[in-house]
C-alpha positions as CSV (number, residue, x, y, z in Angstrom):
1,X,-51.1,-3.5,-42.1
2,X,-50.7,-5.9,-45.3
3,X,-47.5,-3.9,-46.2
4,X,-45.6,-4.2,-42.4
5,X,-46.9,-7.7,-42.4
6,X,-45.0,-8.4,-46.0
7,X,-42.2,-6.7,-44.6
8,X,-41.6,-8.7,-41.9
9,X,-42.2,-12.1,-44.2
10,X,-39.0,-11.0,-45.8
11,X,-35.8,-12.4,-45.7
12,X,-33.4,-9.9,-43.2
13,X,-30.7,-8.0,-45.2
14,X,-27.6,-8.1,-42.3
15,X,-25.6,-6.3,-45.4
16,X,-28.1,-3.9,-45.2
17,X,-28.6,-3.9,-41.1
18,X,-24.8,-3.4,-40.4
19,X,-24.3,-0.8,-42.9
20,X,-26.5,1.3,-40.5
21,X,-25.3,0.6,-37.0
22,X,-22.0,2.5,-35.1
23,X,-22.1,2.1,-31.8
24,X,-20.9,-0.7,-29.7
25,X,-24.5,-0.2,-28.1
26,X,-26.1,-0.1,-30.4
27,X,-24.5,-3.4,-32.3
28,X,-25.4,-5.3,-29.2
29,X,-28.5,-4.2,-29.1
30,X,-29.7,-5.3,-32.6
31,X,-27.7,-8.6,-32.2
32,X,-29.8,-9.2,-28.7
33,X,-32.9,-8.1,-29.9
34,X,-32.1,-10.5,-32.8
35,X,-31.5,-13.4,-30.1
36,X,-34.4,-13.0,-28.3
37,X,-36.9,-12.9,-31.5
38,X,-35.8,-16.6,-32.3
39,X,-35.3,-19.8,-31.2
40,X,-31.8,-20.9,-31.6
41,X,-32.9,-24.6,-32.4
42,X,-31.6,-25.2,-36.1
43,X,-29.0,-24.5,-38.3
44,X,-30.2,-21.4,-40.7
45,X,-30.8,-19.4,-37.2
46,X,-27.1,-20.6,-36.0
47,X,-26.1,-19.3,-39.3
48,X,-27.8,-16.1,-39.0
49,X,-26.5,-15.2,-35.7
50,X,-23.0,-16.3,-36.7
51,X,-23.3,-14.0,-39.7
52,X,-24.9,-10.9,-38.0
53,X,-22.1,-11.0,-35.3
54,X,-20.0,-11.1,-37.9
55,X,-21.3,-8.4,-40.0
56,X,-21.8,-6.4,-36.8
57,X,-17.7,-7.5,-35.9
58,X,-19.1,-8.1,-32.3
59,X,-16.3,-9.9,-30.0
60,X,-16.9,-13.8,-29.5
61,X,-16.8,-13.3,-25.8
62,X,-19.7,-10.6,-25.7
63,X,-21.7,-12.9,-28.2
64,X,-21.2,-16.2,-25.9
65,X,-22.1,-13.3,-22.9
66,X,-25.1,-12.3,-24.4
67,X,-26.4,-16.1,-24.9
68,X,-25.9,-16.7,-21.9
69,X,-27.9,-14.1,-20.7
70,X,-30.9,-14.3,-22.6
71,X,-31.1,-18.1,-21.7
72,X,-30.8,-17.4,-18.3
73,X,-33.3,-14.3,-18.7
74,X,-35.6,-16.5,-20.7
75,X,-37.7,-19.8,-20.6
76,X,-38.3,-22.0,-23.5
77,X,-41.9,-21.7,-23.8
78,X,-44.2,-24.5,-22.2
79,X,-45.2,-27.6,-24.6
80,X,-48.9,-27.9,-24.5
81,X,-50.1,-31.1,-22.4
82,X,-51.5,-33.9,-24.8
């Protein structure tokens, strides 16, 4: 458990990531999965996702497609009431 948890404290290695993945599926899938594990609400996550596109060479239309679907698939998650 300690090890997986270090592991995922990590910094993500898209060098490392991309290297791996060769299929258009699969591409979208990691960028998706990617989308959906953060909240797209400062700059170092924009920068992320603009670089793991980028490393994954994924079209800007898909990517602007798959925002748009996760936002409309998802809610932002309620604010508890003070």
């Amino acid at each position: 458990k300690v090890f997986v948890m270090d592991e995922l404290r990590q910094p993500l290695d898209v060098d490392a990531v991309a290297s791996v993945v060769f299929t258009d599926t699969a591409t979208t899938e990691i960028y998706t999965v990617s989308l959906l594990a953060i909240d797209v609400d400062n700059p170092s996550e924009r920068g992320y996702l603009a670089l793991l596109a980028a490393r994954l060479k994924l079209d800007e239309k898909l990517v602007a497609h798959l925002h748009a679907t996760v936002e409309g698939a998802t809610e932002p998650a309620a604010r508890p009431v003070a």
